[in-house]
C-alpha positions in Angstrom: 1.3 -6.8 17.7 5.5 -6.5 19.0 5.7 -3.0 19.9 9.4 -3.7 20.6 9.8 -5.5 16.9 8.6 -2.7 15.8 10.6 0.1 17.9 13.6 -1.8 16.9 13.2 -1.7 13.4 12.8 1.7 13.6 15.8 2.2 15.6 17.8 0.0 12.8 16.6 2.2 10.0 17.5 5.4 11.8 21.3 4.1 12.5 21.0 2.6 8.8 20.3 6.4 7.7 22.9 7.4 10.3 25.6 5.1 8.6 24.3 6.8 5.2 25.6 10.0 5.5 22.4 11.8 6.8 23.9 12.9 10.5 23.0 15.7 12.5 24.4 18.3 9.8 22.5 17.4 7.1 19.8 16.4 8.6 19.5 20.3 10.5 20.1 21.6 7.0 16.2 20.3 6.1 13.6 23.3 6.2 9.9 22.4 7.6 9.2 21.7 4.1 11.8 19.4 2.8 10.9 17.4 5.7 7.3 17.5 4.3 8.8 16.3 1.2 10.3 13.6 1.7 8.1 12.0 4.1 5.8 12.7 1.0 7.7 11.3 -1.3 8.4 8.1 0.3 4.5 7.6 1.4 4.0 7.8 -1.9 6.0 5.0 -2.8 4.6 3.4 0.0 1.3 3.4 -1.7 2.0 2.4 -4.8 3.7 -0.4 -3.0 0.3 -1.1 -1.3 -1.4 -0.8 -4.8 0.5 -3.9 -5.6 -0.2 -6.1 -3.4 3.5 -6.0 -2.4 2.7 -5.3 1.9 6.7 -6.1 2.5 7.7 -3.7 0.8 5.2 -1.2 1.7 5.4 -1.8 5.7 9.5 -0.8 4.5 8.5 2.2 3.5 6.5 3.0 6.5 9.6 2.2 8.7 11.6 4.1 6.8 9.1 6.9 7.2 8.9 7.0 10.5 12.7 7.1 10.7 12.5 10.3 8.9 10.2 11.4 11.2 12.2 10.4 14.0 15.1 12.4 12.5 12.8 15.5 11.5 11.8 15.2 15.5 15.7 15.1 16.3 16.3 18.4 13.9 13.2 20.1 15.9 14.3 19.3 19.3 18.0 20.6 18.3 16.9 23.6 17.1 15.0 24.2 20.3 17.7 23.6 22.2 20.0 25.9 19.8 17.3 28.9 20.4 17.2 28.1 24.1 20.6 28.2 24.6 20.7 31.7 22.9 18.5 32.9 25.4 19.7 34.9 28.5 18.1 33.2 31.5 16.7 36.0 34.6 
């Protein structure tokens, strides 16, 4: 097992997203349960990929969902920081 192979792909797909249009704004957009959607969606695909034999294509699906769930950990940690920042300090 590469752990870095494996961190870099991720990193790739998250730029390749990036490069796609879904920054920051859009991303921050997503409620809890878009997020839940799409991961859904695409592990969905994943499966049927999986159901055919076709593991390439299936282990790109599972990079590309933990991407999302990089960028759904991004969104979260922003929106901490957004409701910190709000907050009066004593």
């Amino acid at each position: 097992m590469d752990l870095g192979k494996i961190f870099s792909e991720l990193y790739d797909e998250r730029k390749r997203q990036l490069t796609k249009g879904f920054t920051a704004n859009v991303d921050d957009s997503n409620s809890p349960y878009d997020w839940y959607a799409l991961v859904h969606d695409y592990n969905s695909w994943a499966r049927r990929m999986g159901a055919m034999c076709s593991w390439q294509r299936m282990r790109r699906r599972y990079v590309q969902i933990a991407a999302l769930a990089i960028a759904a950990i991004e969104a979260i940690d922003r929106q901490i920081e957004r409701e910190n920042s709000g907050k009066q300090t004593r």
